[in-house]
N, C-alpha and C positions, 0 to 999 in steps of 0.2 A: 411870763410864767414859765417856769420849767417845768413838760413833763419828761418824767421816769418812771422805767419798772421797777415792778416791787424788787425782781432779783437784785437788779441794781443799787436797792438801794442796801439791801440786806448785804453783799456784798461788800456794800460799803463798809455798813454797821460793822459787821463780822471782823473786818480789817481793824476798824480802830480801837474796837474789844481785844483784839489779840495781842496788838501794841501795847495797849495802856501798862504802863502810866505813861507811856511816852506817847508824843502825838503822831499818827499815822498822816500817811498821804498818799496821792494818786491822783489819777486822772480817771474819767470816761470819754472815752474815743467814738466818733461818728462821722458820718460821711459829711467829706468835704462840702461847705455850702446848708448845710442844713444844723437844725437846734435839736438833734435827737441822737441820746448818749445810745450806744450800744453794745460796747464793748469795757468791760472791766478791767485796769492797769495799775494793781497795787502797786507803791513804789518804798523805796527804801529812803526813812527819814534819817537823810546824813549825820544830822544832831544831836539823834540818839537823846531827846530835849523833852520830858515833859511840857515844857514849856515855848518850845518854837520847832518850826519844819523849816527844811531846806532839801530840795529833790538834789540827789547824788548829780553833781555835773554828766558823769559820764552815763550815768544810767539814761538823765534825761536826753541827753545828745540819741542814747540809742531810740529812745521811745518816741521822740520828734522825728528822727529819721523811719521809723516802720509806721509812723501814721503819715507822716507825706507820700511813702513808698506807694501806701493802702488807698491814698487818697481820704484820709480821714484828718481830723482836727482834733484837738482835746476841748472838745464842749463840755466838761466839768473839771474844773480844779476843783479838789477836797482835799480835805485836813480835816483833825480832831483836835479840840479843847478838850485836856483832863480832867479841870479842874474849875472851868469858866464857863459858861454860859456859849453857847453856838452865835458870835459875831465878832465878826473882824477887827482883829486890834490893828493898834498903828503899824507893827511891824508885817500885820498882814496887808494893810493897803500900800502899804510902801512896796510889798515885793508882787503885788498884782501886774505881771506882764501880758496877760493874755485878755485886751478890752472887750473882747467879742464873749469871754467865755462865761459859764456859771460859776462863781465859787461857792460850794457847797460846805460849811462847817457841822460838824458833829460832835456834839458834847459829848462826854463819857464819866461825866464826876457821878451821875444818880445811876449806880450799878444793875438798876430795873429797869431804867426807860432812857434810851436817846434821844437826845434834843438833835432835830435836823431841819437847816434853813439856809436857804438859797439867797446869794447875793449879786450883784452885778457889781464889777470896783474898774471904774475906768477916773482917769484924770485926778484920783485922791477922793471922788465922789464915791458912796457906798448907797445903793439904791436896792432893797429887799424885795424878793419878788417870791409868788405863791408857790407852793410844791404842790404837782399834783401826779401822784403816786400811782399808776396803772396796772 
């Protein structure tokens, strides 16, 4: 189970509201060793893609280097679907490098309500786990 605050996830929301139609991305940042996001890390979707994310090389280089500096990890990868349904396509499980982490997707097609839902994607394996929003 992932929990998150509500800021967090609003935060989220917020970000891939403001992208759309294109899909947004980012991270939540927390202390090394533990499963609890705390810090929010919009990032810049190099693809500029409706339809696919890719974190800016250099950007990420910078943002893995000030969460190791911090002693932090990225316990949430997120992205946004614009136009699909909140779970991970082929080309999301293929680019899941991080097995420890949450990947969180965000729908954005129903302009009233985001679909938001937590995944775990190690090994090709996609395993759904509860959000519980604090």
């Amino acid at each position: 189970m992932l929990e998150i605050r509500s800021d967090l996830v609003d935060a989220m929301v917020r970000h891939a509201r403001t992208d759309h139609p294109d899909e947004a991305c980012g991270v939540l940042a927390g202390r090394e060793g533990t499963e609890v996001p705390l810090r929010h890390v919009p990032m810049i979707n190099a693809e500029r893609s409706p339809t696919f994310y890719r974190f800016d090389s250099l950007e990420q280089l910078k943002v893995w280097r000030e969460m190791d500096e911090a002693d932090e990890t990225p316990v949430v990868i997120y992205h946004s679907h614009t136009a699909t349904q909140a779970y991970p396509s082929r080309t999301d499980v293929s680019l899941a490098a991080e097995p420890h982490a949450h990947y969180v997707l965000i729908s954005t097609r129903d302009p009233d309500h985001a679909e938001i839902r937590s995944f775990r994607i190690a090994d090709g394996e996609i395993t759904e786990e509860e959000i519980r929003i604090v």
